[in-house]
C-alpha positions as CSV (number, residue, x, y, z in Angstrom):
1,X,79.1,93.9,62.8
2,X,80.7,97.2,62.7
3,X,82.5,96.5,59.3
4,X,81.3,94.3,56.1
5,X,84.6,92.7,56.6
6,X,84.6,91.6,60.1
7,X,83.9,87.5,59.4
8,X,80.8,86.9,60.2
9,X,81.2,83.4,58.2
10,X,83.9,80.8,58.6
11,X,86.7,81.4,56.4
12,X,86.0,78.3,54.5
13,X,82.5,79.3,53.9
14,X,83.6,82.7,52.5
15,X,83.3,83.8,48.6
16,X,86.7,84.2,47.1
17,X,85.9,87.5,45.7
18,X,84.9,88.5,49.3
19,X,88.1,87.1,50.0
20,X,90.2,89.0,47.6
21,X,88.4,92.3,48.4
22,X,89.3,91.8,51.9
23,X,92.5,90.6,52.0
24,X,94.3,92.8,49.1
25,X,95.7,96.3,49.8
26,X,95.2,97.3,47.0
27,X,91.4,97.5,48.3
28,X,91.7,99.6,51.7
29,X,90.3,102.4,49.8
30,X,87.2,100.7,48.2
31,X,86.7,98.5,51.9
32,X,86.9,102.1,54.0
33,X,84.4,103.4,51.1
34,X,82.2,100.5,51.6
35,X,82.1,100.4,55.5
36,X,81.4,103.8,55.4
37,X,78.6,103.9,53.4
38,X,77.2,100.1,55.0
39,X,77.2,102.4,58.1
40,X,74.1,104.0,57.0
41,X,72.2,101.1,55.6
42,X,69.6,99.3,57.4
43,X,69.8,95.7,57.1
44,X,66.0,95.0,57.3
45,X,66.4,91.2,57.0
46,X,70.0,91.1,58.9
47,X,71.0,88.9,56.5
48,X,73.4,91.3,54.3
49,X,76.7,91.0,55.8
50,X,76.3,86.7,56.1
51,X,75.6,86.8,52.2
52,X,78.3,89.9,51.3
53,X,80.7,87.5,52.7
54,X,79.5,84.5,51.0
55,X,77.3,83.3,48.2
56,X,75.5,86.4,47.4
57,X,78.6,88.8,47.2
58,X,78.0,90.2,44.0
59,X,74.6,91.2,44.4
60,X,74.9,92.2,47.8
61,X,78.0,94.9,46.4
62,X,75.3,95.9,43.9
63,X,72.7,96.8,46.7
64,X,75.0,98.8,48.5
65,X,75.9,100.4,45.4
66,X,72.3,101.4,44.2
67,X,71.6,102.3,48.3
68,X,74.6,105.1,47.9
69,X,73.5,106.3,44.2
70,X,69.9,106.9,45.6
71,X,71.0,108.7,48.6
72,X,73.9,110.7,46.3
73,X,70.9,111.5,44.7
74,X,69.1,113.2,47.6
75,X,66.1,110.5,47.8
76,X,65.8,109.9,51.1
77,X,64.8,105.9,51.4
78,X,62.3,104.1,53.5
79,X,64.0,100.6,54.0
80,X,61.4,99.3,57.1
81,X,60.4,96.7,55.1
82,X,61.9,93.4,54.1
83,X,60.9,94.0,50.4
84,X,60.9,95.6,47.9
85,X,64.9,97.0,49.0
86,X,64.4,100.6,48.6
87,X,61.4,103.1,49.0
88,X,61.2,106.0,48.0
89,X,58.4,108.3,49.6
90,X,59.1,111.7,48.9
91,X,58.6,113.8,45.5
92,X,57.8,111.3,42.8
93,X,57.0,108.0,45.1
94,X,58.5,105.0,43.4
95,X,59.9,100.9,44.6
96,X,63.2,99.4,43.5
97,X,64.0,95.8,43.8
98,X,67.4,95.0,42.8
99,X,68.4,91.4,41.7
100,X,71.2,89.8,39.9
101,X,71.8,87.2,37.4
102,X,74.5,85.1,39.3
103,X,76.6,81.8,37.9
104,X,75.4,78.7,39.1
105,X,76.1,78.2,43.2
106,X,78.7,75.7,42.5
107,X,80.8,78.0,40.2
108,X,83.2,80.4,41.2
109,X,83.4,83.1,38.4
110,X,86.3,84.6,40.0
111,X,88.4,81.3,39.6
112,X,87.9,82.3,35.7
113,X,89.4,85.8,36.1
114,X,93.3,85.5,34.8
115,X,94.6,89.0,35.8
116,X,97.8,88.4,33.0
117,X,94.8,88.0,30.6
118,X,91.9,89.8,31.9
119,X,91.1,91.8,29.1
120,X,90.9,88.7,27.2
121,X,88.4,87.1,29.9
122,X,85.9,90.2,29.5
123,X,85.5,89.7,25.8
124,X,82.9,86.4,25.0
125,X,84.9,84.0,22.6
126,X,81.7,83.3,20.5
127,X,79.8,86.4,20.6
128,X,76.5,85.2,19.5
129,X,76.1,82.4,22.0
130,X,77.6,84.4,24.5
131,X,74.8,86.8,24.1
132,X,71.8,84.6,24.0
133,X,72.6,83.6,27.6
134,X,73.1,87.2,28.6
135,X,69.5,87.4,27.6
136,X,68.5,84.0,29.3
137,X,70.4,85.3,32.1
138,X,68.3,88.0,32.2
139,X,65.1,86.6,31.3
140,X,65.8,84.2,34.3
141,X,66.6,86.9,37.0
142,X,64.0,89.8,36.1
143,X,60.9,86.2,35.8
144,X,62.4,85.3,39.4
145,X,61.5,88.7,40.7
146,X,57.8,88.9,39.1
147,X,56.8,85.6,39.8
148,X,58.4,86.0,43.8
149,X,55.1,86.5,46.4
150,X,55.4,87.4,50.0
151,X,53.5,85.1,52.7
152,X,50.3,86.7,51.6
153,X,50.7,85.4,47.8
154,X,50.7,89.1,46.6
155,X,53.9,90.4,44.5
156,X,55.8,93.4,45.2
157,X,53.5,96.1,43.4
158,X,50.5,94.1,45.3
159,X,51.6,94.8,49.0
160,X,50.6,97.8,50.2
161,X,53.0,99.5,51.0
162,X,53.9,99.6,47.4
163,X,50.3,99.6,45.8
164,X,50.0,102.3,42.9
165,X,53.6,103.3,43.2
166,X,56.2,102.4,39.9
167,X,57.5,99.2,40.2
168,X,61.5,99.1,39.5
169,X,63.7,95.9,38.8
170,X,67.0,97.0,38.7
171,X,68.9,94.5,37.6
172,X,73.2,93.7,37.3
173,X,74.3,90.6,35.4
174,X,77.7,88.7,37.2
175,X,77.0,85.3,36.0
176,X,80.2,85.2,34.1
177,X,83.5,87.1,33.4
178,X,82.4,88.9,30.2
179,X,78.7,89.2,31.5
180,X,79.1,92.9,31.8
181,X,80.4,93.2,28.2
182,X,76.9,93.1,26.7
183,X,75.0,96.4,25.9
184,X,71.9,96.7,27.3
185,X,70.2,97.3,24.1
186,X,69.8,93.1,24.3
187,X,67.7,93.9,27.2
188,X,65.2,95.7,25.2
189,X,65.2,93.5,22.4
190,X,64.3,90.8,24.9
191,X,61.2,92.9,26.8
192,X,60.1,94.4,23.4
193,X,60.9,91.0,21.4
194,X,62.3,93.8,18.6
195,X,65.6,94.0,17.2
């Protein structure tokens, strides 16, 4: 498709945040910004635009967002393969794989968003339980990406067109309303088990 938000799904299949984002007005701007810099991204899987509209929307808004911060960035990417999402050849040679820690896939996280209370909806009401799943959450999404293997049973910094380069998870966390309220300093106490 020429645009992210031509359908490419049924309606009734489509993610209500997709839904909202195409729908509202108020978005023209962000959906122009978006097509514009989706124009430049090679789908290697063609798969992007089915998920964007559907199940995968949040992670698939994150890809595009880390595709136009690398290029801001001058790195120019190699995306001919399937995985890991973005190579970078030139200067300092590094992978990225971007992932997300997503609600379950029969919950909606924007049917919890109130806009007359939203500000009430990003802070957790029990801030220690709250913050254990943000680092289960996290656990969860970063294990799914080390323990993933291509057809060949090698992970992403075995294949060669990664071997010997850094290895990068970058990682978003949309699994719930306040999920993005969490500093990241839990993310370190999690890897380095130190508080």
């Amino acid at each position: 498709p020429r645009s992210l938000f031509d359908l490419v799904v049924p309606a009734d299949r489509a993610s209500k945040q997709f839904l909202d984002l195409r729908g509202s007005r108020g978005f023209t701007a962000g959906r122009r910004l978006m097509d514009e810099i989706f124009a430049d991204f090679r789908d290697v899987d063609h798969s992007f635009v089915r998920e964007f509209q559907a199940g995968g929307f949040s992670a698939r808004v994150f890809e595009l967002a880390l595709f136009a911060y690398l290029r801001e960035q001058g790195y120019k990417l190699d995306r001919t393969s399937a995985g890991p999402d973005f190579m970078v050849r030139e200067r300092a040679p590094f992978a990225i794989e971007a992932t997300t820690a997503n609600p379950p896939q029969d919950e909606d996280v924007a049917s919890q968003f109130d806009p007359d209370e939203s500000f009430l909806n990003l802070t957790p009401k029990d801030l220690r339980m709250a913050e254990r799943e943000f680092v289960f959450q996290v656990g969860k999404a970063l294990r799914r990406k080390l323990t993933k293997r291509d057809a060949s049973g090698r992970p992403y910094w075995e294949q060669p067109h990664v071997d010997g380069l850094p290895f990068i998870v970058a990682l978003e966390v949309f699994y719930s309303t306040s999920s993005l309220f969490h500093p990241v300093g839990l993310i370190a106490n999690y890897l380095y088990g130190r508080r």
